[in-house]
C-alpha positions as a LaTeX table, in Angstrom:
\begin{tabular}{lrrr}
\hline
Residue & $x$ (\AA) & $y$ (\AA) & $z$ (\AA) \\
\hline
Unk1 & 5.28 & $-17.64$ & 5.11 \\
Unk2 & 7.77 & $-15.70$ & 2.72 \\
Unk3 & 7.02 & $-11.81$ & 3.79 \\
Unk4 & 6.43 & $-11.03$ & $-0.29$ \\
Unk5 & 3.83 & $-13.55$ & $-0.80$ \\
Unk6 & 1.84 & $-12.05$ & 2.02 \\
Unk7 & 1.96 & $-8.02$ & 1.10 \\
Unk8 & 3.53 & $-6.72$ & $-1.68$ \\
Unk9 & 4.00 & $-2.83$ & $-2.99$ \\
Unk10 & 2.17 & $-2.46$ & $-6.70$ \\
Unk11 & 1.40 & 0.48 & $-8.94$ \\
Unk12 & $-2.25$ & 1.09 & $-10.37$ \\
Unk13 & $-1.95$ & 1.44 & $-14.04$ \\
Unk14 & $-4.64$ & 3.86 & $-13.95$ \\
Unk15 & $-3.05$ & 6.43 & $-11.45$ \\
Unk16 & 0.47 & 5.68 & $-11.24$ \\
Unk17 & 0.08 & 5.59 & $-7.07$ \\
Unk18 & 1.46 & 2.84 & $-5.25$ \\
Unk19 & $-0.73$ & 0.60 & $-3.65$ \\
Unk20 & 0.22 & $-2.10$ & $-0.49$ \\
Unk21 & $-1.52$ & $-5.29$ & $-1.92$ \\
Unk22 & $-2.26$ & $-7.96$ & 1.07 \\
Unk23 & $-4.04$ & $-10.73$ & 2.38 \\
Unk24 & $-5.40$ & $-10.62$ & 5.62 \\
Unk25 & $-8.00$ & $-13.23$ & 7.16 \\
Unk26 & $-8.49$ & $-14.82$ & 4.04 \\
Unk27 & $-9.34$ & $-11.67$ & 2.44 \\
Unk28 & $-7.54$ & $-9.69$ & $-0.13$ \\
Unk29 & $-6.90$ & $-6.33$ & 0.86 \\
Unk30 & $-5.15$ & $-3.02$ & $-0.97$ \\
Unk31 & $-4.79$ & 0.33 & 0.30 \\
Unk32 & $-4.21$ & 3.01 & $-1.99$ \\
Unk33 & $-1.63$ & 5.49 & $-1.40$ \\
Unk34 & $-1.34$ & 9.15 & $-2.77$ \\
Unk35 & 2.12 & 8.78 & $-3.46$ \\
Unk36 & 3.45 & 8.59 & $-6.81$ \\
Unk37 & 6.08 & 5.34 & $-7.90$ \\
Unk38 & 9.64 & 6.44 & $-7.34$ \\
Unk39 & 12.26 & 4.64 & $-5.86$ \\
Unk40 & 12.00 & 6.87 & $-3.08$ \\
Unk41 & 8.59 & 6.44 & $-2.37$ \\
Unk42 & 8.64 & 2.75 & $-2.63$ \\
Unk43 & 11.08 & 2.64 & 0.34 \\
Unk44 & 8.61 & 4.35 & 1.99 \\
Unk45 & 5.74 & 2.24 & 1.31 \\
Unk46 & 7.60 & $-0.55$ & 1.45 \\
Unk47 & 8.81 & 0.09 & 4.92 \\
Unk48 & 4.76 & 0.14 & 5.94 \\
Unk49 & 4.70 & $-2.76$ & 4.28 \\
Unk50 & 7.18 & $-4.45$ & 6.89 \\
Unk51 & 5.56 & $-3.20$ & 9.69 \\
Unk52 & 2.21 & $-4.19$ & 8.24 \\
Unk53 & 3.95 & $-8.34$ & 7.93 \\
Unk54 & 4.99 & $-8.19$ & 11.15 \\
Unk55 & 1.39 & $-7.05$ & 12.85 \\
Unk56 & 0.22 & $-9.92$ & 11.16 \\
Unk57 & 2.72 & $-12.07$ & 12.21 \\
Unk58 & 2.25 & $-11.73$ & 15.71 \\
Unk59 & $-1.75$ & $-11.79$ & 15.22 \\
Unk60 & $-1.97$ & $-8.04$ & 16.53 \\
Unk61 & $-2.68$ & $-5.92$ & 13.62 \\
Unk62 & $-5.78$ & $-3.40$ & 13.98 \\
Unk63 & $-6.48$ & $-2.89$ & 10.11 \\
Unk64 & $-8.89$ & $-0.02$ & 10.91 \\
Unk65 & $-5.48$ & 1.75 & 12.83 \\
Unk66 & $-3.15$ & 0.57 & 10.34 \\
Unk67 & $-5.46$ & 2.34 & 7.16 \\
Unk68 & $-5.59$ & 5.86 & 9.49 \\
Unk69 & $-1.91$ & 5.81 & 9.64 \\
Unk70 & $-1.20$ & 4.82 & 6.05 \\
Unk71 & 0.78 & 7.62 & 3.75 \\
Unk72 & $-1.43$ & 9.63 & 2.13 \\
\hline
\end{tabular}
């Protein structure tokens, strides 16, 4: 599966903070950042993002770990 079609890096209109917008299990997921959308700041995310497609690529990913070590 194409790595963008399976977690993507958004802004919410409301806030202006980037959020990492997934599915996982069949579920759709998104985890709110407190960072504001920059380009900077979307590397950042966006390399979480990676690391968050592979975990799930290789069936290993521990949401409840991943969303203590997200950028907040």
């Amino acid at each position: 599966m194409e790595q963008s079609s399976m977690a993507k890096v958004v802004t919410r209109k409301e806030t202006g903070k980037l959020v990492i917008d997934f599915t996982y299990k069949g579920i759709r997921c998104r985890e709110q950042t407190a960072l504001e959308d920059s380009p900077k700041n979307r590397k950042l995310v966006q390399s979480v993002v990676d690391r968050l497609v592979q975990e799930m690529r290789k069936g290993s990913l521990n949401r409840p770990a991943f969303r203590g070590g997200l950028l907040v």
